[in-house]
KOLMARMI-576536 format. One record per atom (N, C-alpha, C): x, y, z. Coordinates in steps of 0.05 Angstrom, whole numbers, plus 5000, padded with zeros to 4 digits. Each point is the difference from the previous one (the first is absolute). Layout:
N
XYZ ...
***
This chain:
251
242046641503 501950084979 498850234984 497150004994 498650254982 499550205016 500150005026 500350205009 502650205011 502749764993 502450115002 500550214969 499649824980 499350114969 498750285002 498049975012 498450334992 501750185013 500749955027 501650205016 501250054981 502249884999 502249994979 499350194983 497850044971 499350014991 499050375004 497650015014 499550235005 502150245016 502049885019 502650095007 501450164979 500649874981 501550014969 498350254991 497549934988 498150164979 497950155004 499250025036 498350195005 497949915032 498450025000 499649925028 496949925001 500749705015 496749874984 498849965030 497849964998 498149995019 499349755007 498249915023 499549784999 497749844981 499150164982 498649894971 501749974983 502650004995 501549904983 500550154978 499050355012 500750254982 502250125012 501850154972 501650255006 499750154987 502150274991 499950174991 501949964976 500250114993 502149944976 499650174974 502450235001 500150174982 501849884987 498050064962 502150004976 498550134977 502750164989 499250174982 498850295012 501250115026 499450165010 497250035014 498249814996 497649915006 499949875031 498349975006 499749815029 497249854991 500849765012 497549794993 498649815029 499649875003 498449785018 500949684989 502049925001 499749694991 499749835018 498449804998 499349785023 500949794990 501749785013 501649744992 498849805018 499649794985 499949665008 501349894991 499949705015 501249824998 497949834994 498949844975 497949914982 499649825019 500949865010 499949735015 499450065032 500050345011 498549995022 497650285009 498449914972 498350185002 497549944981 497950114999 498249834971 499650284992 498749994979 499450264986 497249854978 498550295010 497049924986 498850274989 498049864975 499150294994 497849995005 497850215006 497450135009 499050184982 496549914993 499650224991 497050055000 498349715009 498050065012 499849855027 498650115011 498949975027 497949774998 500049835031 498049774985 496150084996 499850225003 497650104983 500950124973 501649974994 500450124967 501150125001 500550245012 500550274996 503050055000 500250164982 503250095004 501050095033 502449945002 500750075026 500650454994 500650054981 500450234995 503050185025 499549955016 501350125009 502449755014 503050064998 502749825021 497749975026 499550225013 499450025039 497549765000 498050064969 497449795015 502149695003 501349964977 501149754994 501349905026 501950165010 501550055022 498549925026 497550125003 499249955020 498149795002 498449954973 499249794998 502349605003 502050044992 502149865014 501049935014 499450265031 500749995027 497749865010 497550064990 497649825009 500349804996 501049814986 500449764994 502449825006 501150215025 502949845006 501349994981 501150144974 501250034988 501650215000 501550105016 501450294994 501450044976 500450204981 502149954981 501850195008 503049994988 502650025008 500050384981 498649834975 499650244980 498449994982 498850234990 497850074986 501150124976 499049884964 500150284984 497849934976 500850244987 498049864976 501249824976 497749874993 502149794977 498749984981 500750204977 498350014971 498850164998 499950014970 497650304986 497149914991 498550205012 497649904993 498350195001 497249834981 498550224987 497250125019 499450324996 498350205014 498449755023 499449764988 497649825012 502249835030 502350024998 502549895022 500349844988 499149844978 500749694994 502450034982 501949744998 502750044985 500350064972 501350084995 500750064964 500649774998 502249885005 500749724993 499949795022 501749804992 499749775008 500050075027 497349805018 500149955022 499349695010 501949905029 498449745001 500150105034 498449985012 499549995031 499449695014 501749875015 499649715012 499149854970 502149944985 499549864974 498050034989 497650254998 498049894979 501250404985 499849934973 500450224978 497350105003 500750335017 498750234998 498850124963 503650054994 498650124974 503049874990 500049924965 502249934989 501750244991 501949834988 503050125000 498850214970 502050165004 498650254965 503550014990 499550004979 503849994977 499250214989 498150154991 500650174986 501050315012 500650174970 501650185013 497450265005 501150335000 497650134996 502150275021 497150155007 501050175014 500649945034 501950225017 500449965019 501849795008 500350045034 503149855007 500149694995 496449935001 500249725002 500849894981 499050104971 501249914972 502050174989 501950025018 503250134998 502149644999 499249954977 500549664994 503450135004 501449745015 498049835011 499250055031 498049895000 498449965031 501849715016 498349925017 500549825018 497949905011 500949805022 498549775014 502250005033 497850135018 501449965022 498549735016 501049765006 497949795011 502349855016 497449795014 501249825019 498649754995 502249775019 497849764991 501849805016 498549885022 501049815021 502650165015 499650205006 502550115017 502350244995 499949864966 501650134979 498650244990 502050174998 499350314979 501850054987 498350164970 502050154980 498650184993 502150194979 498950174968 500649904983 499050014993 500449834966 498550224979 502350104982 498450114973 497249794991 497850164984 497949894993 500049804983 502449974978 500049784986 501649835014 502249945009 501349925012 497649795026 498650075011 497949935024 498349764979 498550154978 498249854985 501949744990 502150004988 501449724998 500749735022 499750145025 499749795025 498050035023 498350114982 496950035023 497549944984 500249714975 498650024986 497849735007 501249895020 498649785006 498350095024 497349905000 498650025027 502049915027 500349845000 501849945013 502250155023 500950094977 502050265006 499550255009 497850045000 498650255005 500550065025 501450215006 500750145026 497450055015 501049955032 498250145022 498750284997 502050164988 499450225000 501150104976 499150254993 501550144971 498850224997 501250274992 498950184993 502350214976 499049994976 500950214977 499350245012 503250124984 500350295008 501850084977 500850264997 501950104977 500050285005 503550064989 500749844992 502449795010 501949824990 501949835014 501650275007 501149945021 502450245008 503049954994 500149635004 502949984991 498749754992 501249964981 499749674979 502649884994 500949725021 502349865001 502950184993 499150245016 503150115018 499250214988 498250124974 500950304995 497650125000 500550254995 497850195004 498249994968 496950035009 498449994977 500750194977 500149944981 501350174978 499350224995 498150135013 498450154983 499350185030 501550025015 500450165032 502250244981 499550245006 501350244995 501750105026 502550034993 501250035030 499850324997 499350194983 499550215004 496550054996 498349835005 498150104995 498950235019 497350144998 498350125017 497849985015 499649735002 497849855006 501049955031 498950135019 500949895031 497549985003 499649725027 498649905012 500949895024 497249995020 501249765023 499649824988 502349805003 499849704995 500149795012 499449765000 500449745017 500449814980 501349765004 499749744990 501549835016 500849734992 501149745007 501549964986 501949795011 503049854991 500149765018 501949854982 499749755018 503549984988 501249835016 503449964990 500349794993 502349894992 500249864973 499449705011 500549895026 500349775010 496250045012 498650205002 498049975006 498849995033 502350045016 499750095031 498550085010 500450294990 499250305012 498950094967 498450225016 497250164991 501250245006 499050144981 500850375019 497750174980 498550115028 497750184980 501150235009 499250174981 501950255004 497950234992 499650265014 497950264981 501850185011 499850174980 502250325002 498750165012 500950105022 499050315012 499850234989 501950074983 499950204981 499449994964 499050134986 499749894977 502849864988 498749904982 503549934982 499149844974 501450054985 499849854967 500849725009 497949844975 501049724988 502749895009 501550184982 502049875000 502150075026 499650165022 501650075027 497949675012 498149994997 498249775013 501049755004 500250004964 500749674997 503350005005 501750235004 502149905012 500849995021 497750075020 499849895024 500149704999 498449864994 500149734997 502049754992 501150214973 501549914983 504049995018 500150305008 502450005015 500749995025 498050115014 500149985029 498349775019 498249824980 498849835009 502049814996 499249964963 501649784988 498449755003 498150104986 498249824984 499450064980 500349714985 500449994973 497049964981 498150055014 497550024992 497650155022 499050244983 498450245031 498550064977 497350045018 497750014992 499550345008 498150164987 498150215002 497650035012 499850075020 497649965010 497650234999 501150165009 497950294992 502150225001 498050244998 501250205010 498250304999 500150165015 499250195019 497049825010 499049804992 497949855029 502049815023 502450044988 501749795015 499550115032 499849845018 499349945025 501649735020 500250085020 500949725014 500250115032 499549755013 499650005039 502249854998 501649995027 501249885010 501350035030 498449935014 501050105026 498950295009 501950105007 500050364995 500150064977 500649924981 500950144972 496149984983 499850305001 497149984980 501150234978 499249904983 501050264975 497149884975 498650234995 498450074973 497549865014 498249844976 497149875018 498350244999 499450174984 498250305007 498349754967 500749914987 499049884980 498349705001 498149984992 499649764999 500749814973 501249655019 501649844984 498849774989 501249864981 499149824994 501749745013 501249874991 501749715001 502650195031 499449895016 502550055017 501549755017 502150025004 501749765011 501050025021 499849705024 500450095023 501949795005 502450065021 502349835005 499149965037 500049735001 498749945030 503249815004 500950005030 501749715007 498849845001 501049765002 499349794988 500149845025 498249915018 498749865024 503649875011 501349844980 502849795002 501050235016 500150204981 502550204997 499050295020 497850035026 499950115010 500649925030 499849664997 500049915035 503650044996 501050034983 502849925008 501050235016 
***
């Protein structure tokens, strides 16, 4: 049936590959968005290698993955982080907290309040604005598989961040995530051509239609997928990888 859906789907809005990317121009722009279906795929984040070290580059990660019988479907980066690769904010890798969550505001995109929380946890993924996350992620307990802060939010429960200029001058490549309202499907998305905030987040907002999209970077933005390699001349910190899911590949 999800593979009648994507046809369907990419037919309609542009033409996707067998990684679960298409093309998809809006706002006169052309972008890269890659779609799942939450329930047949896992998604993890990377950021050291098991000697320590930053993976720095999608290809080592990439290939370090294929060594391990793990192919992934898709590669990008996930989060801002500082000269040393480690995260600005909140990170948790296989449940243990890298570095905690930061509220305050300041300079740059990350404290372009508000920020976000892109995470997962038993199968499940979201974005969740930063306060919004801290009111139901307060118990050990609760603590997602995975998590990584970024900023700023791109769309916050259906609209665009307030403070996005639809005439600004600020172009960049960009990437981020969205998840839809029932929580299905995933769609990571980075622009091929520069483009403002606010053409970005209404990618998300109108032609995704998700009602909550995260920021992920921009001009280090990078991502593999298949054939599709775009940026990676940079080295990364926090990146996220979408693998099928063992159920969901014998079928």
């Amino acid at each position: 049936m999800w593979t009648i859906i994507v046809s369907l789907f990419c037919s309609l809005f542009g033409v996707c590959d067998d990684q679960g990317c298409r093309t998809l121009t809006h706002k006169f722009a052309s972008h890269t968005v890659c779609s799942y279906q939450t329930d047949q795929v896992s998604i993890r984040l990377h950021l050291r290698d098991k000697e320590g070290q930053p993976y720095r580059r999608l290809s080592r990660l990439e290939r370090v993955m294929a060594e391990q019988k793990s192919p992934s479907n898709m590669l990008m980066n996930g989060g801002m982080y500082h000269s040393d690769l480690g995260p600005v904010g909140l990170y948790i890798e296989k449940g243990k907290q890298i570095k905690s969550i930061s509220t305050k505001g300041g300079w740059g995109n990350f404290h372009l309040l508000p920020n976000g929380v892109f995470w997962m946890k038993n199968g499940q993924v979201g974005v969740s604005e930063t306060k919004a996350y801290l009111k139901t992620r307060t118990k050990k307990e609760r603590r997602p598989d995975f998590a990584t802060q970024s900023g700023p939010m791109l769309v916050i429960g259906g609209k665009l961040h307030p403070r996005f200029l639809k005439n600004s001058d600020s172009l960049k490549i960009r990437n981020g995530v969205g998840v839809s309202a029932d929580g299905k499907t995933i769609h990571f998305a980075i622009s091929r051509q520069a483009v403002t905030f606010h053409a970005f987040g209404t990618l998300f907002k109108d032609a995704l239609k998700t009602p909550n999209a995260l920021y992920l970077d921009g001009t280090v933005s990078a991502i593999r997928a298949g054939s599709i390699s775009q940026g990676g001349w940079r080295a990364l910190g926090p990146m996220i990888s979408v693998t099928k899911r063992a159920s969901a590949a014998s079928k």
